[in-house]
N, C-alpha and C positions, 0 to 999 in steps of 0.2 A: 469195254470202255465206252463210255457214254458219249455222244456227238455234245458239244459244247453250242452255249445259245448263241443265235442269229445274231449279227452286226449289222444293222440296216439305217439308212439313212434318207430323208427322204428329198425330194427334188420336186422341181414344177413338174409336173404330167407323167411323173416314174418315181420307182422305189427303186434303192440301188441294197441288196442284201447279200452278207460273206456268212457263207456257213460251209461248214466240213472242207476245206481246200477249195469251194467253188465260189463263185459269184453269180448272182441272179441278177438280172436288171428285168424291171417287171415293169411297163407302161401302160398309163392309167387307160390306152383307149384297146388294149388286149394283147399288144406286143409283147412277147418274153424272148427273153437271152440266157442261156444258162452255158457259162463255161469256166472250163478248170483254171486256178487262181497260176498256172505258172504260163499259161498263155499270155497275162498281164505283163506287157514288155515297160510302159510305164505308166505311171499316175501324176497328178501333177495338181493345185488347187491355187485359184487367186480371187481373191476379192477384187469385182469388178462393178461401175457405173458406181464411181466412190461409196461405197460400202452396201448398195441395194442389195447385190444378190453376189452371191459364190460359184464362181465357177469351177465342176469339177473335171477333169480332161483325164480318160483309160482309154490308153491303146494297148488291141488285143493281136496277136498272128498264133492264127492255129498251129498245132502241135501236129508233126504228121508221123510216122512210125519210128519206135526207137526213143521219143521223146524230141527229135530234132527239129526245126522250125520248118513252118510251111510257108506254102507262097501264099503273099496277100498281106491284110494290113486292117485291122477294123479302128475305128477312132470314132469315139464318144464323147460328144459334150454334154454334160447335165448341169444345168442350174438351180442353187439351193437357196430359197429365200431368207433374211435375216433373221428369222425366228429359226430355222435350221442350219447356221452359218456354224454353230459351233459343233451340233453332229456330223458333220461334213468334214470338218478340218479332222476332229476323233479319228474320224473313219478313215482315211486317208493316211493319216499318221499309224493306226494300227496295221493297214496293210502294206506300207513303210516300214514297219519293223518285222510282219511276216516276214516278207520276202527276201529281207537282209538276211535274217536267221536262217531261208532254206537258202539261199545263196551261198555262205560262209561253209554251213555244213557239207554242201554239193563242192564247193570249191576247194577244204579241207581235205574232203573223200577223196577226191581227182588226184590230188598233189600226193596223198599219201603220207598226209603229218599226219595220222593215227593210223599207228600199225596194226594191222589186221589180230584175230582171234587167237592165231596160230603163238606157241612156244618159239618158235625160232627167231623172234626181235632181240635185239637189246636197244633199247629206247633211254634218249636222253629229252630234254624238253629242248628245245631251238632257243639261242640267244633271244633276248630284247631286237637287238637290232634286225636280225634275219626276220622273225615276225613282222615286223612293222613293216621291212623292206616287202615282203610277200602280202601284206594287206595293200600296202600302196601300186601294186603291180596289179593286184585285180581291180582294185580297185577303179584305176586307168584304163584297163580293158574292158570293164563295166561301165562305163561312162562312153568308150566308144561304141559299143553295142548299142546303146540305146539312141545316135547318130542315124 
């Protein structure tokens, strides 16, 4: 299976690029950042100095053994000028929708609403309301996480 092409966007004095689960942040005077996309605890994007430039805000904490969070905290501001205001918002919004998808899936797994490989389930699908109940309950938990 083929790696799928680069996501990049560009900013005053750095490229921000998402390819294969990772992110590259790569600045224009030789700085590089390379790290794995579930380190990303949030992103966030605002039009700022009425509509000059975009602001794009990723904060990282390293992942330390097990997949579990380490100590520390990186925060990144980049700023995208009006000619890149609209690759910026893309980009942002695409890794908005990654990380919901590995969220749901990882958060799915955890809970045990798809039963495993094995012959010994009997499997019905969960009401309307117990779903929703269970999206809105991580949901709430995901909101405090990011706190």
């Amino acid at each position: 299976m083929g790696s799928l092409p680069a996501m990049r966007v560009r900013c005053v004095g750095a490229e921000v690029v998402h390819q294969d689960d990772w992110l590259f942040l790569n600045w224009d005077d030789g700085g590089r950042m390379q790290v794995p996309l579930d380190s990303c605890t949030y992103q966030d994007i605002q039009t700022i100095e009425e509509g000059r430039c975009t602001q794009i805000v990723l904060a990282f904490m390293p992942l330390a053994d097990r997949g579990t969070r380490g100590a520390g905290r990186i925060n990144i501001r980049l700023e995208a000028l009006p000619e890149h205001a609209a690759d910026a918002h893309e980009f942002l919004q695409f890794l908005n929708r990654r990380k919901t998808a590995e969220e749901q899936a990882a958060s799915q797994a955890r809970l045990g609403l798809q039963p495993g490989a094995t012959g010994d389930w009997i499997s019905f699908p969960p009401a309307e309301e117990t779903r929703e109940l269970h999206d809105q309950v991580w949901q709430r938990l995901g909101s405090r996480q990011q706190l």
